[in-house]
N, CA and C atoms as a LAMMPS dump frame, in Angstrom:
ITEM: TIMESTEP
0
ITEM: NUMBER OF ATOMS
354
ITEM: BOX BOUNDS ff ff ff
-5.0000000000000000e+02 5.0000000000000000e+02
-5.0000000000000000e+02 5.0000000000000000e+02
-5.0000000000000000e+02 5.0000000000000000e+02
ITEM: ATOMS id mol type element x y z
1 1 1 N -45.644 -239.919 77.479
2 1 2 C -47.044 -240.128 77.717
3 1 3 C -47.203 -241.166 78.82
4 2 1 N -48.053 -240.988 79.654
5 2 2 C -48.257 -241.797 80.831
6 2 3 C -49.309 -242.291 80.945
7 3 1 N -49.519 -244.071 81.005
8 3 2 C -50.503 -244.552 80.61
9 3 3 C -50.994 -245.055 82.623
10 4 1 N -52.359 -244.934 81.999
11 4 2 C -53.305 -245.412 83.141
12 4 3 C -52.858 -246.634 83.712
13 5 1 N -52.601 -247.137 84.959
14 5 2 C -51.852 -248.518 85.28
15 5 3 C -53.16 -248.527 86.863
16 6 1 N -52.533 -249.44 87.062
17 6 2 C -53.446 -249.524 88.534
18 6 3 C -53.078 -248.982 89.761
19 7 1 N -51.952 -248.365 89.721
20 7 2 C -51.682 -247.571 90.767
21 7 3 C -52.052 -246.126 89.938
22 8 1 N -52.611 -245.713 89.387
23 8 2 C -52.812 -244.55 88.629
24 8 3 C -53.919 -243.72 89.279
25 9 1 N -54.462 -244.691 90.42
26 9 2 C -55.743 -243.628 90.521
27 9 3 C -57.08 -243.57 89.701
28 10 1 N -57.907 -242.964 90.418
29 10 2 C -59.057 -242.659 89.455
30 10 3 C -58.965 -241.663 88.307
31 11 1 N -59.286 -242.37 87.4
32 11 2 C -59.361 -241.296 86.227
33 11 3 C -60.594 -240.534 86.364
34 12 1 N -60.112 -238.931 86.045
35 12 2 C -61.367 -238.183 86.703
36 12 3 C -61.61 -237.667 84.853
37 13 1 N -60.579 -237.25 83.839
38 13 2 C -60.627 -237.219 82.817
39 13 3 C -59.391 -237.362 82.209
40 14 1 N -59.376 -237.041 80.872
41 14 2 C -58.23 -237.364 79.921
42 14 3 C -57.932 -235.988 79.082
43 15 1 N -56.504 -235.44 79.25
44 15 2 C -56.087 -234.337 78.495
45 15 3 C -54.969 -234.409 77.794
46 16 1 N -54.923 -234.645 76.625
47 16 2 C -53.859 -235.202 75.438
48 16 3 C -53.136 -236.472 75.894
49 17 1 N -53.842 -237.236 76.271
50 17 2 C -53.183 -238.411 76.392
51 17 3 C -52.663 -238.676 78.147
52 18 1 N -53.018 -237.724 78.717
53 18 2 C -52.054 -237.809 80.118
54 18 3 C -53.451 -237.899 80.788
55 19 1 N -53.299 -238.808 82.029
56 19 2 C -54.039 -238.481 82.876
57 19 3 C -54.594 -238.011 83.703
58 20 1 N -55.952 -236.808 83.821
59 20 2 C -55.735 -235.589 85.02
60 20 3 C -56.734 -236.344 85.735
61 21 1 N -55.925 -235.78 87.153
62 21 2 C -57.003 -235.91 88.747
63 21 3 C -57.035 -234.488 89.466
64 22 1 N -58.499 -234.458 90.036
65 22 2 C -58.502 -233.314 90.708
66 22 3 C -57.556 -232.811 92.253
67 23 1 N -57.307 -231.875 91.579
68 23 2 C -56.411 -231.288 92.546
69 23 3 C -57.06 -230.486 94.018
70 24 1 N -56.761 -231.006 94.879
71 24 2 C -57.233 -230.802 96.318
72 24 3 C -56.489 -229.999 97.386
73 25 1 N -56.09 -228.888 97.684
74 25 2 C -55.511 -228.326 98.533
75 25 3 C -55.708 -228.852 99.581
76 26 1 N -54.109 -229.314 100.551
77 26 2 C -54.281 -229.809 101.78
78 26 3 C -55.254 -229.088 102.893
79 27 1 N -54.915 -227.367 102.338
80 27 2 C -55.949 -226.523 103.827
81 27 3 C -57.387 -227.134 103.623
82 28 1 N -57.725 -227.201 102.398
83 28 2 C -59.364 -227.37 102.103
84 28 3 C -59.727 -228.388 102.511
85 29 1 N -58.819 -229.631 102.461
86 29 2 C -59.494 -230.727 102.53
87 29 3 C -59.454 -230.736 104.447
88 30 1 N -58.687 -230.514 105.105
89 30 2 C -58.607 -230.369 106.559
90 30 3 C -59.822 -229.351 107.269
91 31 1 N -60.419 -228.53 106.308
92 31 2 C -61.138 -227.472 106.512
93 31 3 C -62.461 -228.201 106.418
94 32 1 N -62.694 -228.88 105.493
95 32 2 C -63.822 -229.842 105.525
96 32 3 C -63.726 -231.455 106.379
97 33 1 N -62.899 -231.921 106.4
98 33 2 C -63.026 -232.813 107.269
99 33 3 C -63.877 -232.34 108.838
100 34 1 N -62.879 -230.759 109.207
101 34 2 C -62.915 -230.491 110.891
102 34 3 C -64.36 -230.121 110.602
103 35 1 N -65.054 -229.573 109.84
104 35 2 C -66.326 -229.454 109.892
105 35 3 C -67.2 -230.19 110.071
106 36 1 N -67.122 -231.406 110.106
107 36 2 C -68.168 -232.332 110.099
108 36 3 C -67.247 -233.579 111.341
109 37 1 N -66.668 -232.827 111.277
110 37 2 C -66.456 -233.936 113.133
111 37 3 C -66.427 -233.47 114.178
112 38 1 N -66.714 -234.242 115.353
113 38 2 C -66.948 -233.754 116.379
114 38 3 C -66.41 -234.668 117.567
115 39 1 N -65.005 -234.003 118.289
116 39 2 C -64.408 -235.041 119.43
117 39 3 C -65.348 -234.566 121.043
118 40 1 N -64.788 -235.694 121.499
119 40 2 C -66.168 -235.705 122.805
120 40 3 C -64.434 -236.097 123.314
121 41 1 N -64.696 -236.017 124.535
122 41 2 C -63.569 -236.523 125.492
123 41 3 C -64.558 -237.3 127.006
124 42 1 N -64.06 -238.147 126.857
125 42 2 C -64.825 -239.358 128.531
126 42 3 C -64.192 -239.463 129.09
127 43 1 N -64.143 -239.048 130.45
128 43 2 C -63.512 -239.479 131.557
129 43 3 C -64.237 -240.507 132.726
130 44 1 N -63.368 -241.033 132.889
131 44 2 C -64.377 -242.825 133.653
132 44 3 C -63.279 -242.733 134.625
133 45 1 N -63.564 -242.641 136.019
134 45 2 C -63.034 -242.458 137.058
135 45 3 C -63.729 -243.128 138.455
136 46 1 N -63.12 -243.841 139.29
137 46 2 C -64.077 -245.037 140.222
138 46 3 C -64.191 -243.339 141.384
139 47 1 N -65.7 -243.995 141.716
140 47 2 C -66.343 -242.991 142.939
141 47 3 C -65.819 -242.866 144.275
142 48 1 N -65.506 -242.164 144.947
143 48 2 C -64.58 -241.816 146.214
144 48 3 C -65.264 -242.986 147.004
145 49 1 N -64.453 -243.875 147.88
146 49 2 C -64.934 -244.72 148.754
147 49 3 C -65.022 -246.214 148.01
148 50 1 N -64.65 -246.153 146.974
149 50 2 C -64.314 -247.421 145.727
150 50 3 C -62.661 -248.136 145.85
151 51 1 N -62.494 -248.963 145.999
152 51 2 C -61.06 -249.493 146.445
153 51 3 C -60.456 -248.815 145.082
154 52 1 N -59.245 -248.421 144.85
155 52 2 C -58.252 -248.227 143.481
156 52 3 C -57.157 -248.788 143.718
157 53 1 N -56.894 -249.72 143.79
158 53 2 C -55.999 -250.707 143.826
159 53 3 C -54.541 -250.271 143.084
160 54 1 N -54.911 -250.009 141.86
161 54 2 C -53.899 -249.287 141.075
162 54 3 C -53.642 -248.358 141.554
163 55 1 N -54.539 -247.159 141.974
164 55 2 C -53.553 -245.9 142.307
165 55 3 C -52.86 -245.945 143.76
166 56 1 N -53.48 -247.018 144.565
167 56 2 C -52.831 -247.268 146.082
168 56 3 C -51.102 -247.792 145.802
169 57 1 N -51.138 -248.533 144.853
170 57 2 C -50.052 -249.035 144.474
171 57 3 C -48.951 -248.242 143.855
172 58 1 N -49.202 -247.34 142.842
173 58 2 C -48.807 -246.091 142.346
174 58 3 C -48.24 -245.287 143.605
175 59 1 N -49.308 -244.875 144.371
176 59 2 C -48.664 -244.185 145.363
177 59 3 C -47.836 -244.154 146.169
178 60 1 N -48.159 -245.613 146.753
179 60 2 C -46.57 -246.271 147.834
180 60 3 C -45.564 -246.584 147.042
181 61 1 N -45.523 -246.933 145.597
182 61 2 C -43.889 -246.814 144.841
183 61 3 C -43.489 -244.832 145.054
184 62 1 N -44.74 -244.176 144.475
185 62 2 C -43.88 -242.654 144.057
186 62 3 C -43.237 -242.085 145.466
187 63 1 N -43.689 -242.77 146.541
188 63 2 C -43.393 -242.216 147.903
189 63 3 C -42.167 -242.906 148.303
190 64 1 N -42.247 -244.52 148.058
191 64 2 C -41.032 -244.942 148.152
192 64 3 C -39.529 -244.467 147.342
193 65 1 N -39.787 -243.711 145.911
194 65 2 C -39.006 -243.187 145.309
195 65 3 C -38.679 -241.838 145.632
196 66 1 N -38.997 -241.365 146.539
197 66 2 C -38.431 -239.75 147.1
198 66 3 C -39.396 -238.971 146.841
199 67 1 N -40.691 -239.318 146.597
200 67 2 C -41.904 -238.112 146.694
201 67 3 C -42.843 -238.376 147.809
202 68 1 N -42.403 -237.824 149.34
203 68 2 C -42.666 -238.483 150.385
204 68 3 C -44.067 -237.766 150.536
205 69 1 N -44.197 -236.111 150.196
206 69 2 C -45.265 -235.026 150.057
207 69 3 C -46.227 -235.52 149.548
208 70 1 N -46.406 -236.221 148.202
209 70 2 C -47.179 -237.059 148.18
210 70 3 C -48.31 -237.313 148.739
211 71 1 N -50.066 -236.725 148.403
212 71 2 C -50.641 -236.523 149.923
213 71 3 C -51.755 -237.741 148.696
214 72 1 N -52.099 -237.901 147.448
215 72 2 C -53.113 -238.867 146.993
216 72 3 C -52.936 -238.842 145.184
217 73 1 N -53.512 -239.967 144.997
218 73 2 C -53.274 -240.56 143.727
219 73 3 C -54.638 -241.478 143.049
220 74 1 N -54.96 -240.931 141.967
221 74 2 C -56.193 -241.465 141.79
222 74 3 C -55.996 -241.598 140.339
223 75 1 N -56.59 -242.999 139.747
224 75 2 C -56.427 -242.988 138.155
225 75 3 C -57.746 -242.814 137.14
226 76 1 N -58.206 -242.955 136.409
227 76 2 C -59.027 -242.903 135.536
228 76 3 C -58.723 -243.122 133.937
229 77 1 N -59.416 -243.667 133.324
230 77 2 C -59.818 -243.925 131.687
231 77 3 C -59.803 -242.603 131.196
232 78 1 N -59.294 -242.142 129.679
233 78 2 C -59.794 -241.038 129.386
234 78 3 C -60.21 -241.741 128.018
235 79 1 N -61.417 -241.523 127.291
236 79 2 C -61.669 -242.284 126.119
237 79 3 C -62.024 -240.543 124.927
238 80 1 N -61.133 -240.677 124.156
239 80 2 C -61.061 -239.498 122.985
240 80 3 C -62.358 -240.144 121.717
241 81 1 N -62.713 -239.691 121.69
242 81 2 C -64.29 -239.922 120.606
243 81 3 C -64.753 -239.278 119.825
244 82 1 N -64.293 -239.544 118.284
245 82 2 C -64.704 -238.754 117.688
246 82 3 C -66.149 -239.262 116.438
247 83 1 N -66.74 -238.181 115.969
248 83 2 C -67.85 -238.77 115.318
249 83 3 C -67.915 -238.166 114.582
250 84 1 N -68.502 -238.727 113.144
251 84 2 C -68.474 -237.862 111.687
252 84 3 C -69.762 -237.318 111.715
253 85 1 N -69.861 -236.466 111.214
254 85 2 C -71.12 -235.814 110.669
255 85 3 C -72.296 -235.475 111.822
256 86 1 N -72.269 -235.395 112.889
257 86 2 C -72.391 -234.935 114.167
258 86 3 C -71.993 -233.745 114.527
259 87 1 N -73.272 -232.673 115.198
260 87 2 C -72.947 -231.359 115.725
261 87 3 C -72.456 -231.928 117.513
262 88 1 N -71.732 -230.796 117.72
263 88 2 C -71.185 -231.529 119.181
264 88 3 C -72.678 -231.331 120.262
265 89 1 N -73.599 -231.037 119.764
266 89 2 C -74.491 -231.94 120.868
267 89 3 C -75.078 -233.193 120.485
268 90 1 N -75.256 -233.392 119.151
269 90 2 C -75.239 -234.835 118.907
270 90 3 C -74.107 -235.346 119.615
271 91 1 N -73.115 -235.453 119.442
272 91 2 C -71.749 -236.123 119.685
273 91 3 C -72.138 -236.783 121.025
274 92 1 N -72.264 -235.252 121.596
275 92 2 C -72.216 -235.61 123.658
276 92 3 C -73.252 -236.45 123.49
277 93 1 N -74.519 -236.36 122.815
278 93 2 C -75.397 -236.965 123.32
279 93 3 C -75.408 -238.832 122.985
280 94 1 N -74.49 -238.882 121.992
281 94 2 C -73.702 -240.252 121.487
282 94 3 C -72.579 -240.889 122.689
283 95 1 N -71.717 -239.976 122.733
284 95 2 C -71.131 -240.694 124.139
285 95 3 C -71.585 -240.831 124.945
286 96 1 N -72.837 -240.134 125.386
287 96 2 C -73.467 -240.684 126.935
288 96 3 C -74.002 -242.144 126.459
289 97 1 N -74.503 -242.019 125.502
290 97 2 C -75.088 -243.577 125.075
291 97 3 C -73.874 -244.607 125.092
292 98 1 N -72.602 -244.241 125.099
293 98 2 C -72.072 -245.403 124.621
294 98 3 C -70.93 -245.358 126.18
295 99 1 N -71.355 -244.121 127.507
296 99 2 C -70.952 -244.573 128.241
297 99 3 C -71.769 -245.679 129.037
298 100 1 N -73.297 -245.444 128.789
299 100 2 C -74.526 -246.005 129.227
300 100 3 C -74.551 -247.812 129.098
301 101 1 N -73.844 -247.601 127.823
302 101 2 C -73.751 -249.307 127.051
303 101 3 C -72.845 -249.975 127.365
304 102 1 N -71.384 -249.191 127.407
305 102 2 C -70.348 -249.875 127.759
306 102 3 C -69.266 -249.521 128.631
307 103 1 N -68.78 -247.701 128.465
308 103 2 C -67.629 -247.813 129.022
309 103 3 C -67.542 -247.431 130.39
310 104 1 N -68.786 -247.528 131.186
311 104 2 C -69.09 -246.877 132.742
312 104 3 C -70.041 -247.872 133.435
313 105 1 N -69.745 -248.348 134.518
314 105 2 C -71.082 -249.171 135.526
315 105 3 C -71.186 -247.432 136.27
316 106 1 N -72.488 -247.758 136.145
317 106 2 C -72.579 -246.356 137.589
318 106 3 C -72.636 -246.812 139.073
319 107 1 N -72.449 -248.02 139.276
320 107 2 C -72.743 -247.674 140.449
321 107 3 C -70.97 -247.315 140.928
322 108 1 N -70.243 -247.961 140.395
323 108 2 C -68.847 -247.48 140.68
324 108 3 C -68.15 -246.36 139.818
325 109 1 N -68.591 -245.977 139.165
326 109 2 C -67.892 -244.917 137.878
327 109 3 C -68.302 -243.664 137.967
328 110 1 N -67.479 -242.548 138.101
329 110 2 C -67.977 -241.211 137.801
330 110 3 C -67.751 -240.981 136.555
331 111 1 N -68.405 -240.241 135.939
332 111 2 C -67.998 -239.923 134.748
333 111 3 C -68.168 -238.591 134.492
334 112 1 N -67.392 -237.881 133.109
335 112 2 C -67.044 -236.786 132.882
336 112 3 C -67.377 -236.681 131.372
337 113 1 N -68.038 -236.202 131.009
338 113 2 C -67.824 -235.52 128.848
339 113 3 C -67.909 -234.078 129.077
340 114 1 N -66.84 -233.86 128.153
341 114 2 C -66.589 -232.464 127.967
342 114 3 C -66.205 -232.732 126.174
343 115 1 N -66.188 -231.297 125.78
344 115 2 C -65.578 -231.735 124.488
345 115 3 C -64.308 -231.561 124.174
346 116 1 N -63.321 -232.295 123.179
347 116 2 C -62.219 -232.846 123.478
348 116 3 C -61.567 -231.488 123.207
349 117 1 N -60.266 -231.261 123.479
350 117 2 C -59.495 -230.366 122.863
351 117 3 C -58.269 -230.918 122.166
352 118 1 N -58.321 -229.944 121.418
353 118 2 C -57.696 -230.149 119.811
354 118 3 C -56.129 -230.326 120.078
């Protein structure tokens, strides 16, 4: 007989003395999670004519290392975003807000939302 301890879990009920919990199939529970979330994908990328310091730098190492063809190099943020209980136009319409707030200046930032892939 196996008594209730504190690593035992929630007791959902009691059947001759043993303790039962409901049983959850891994597909189901993955089946309901993906339903009610929604990934956004951001891309934050500086506007053509914006110094990139980083990718100038990037470039003269990959050229110095034997990739002489090498014709340009440009970097960008990619920010993965996901949100519970949100249809994906809520979602998008959540990341624009929170590129608006934080993760983009416009006057230097292009930006990109698409929705993420899986």
């Amino acid at each position: 007989m196996r008594a209730a301890g504190p690593d035992a879990g929630p007791a959902v009920g009691r059947a001759h003395g043993y303790l039962a919990r409901p049983v959850r199939r891994a597909e189901e529970h993955h089946v309901a999670s993906a339903a009610r979330t929604s990934r956004v994908e951001v891309r934050v990328e500086l506007k053509p004519g914006i110094m990139d310091a980083e990718a100038e730098s990037v470039e003269k190492s990959l050229r110095l290392l034997g990739l002489p063809e090498l014709s340009h190099v440009t970097t960008a943020r990619i920010y993965d975003l996901e949100f519970e209980g949100l249809t994906p136009t809520a979602a998008r319409a959540r990341a624009q807000e929170a590129v608006d707030r934080l993760l983009a200046n416009p006057v230097i930032h292009r930006v990109t939302i698409r929705p993420a892939s899986s």
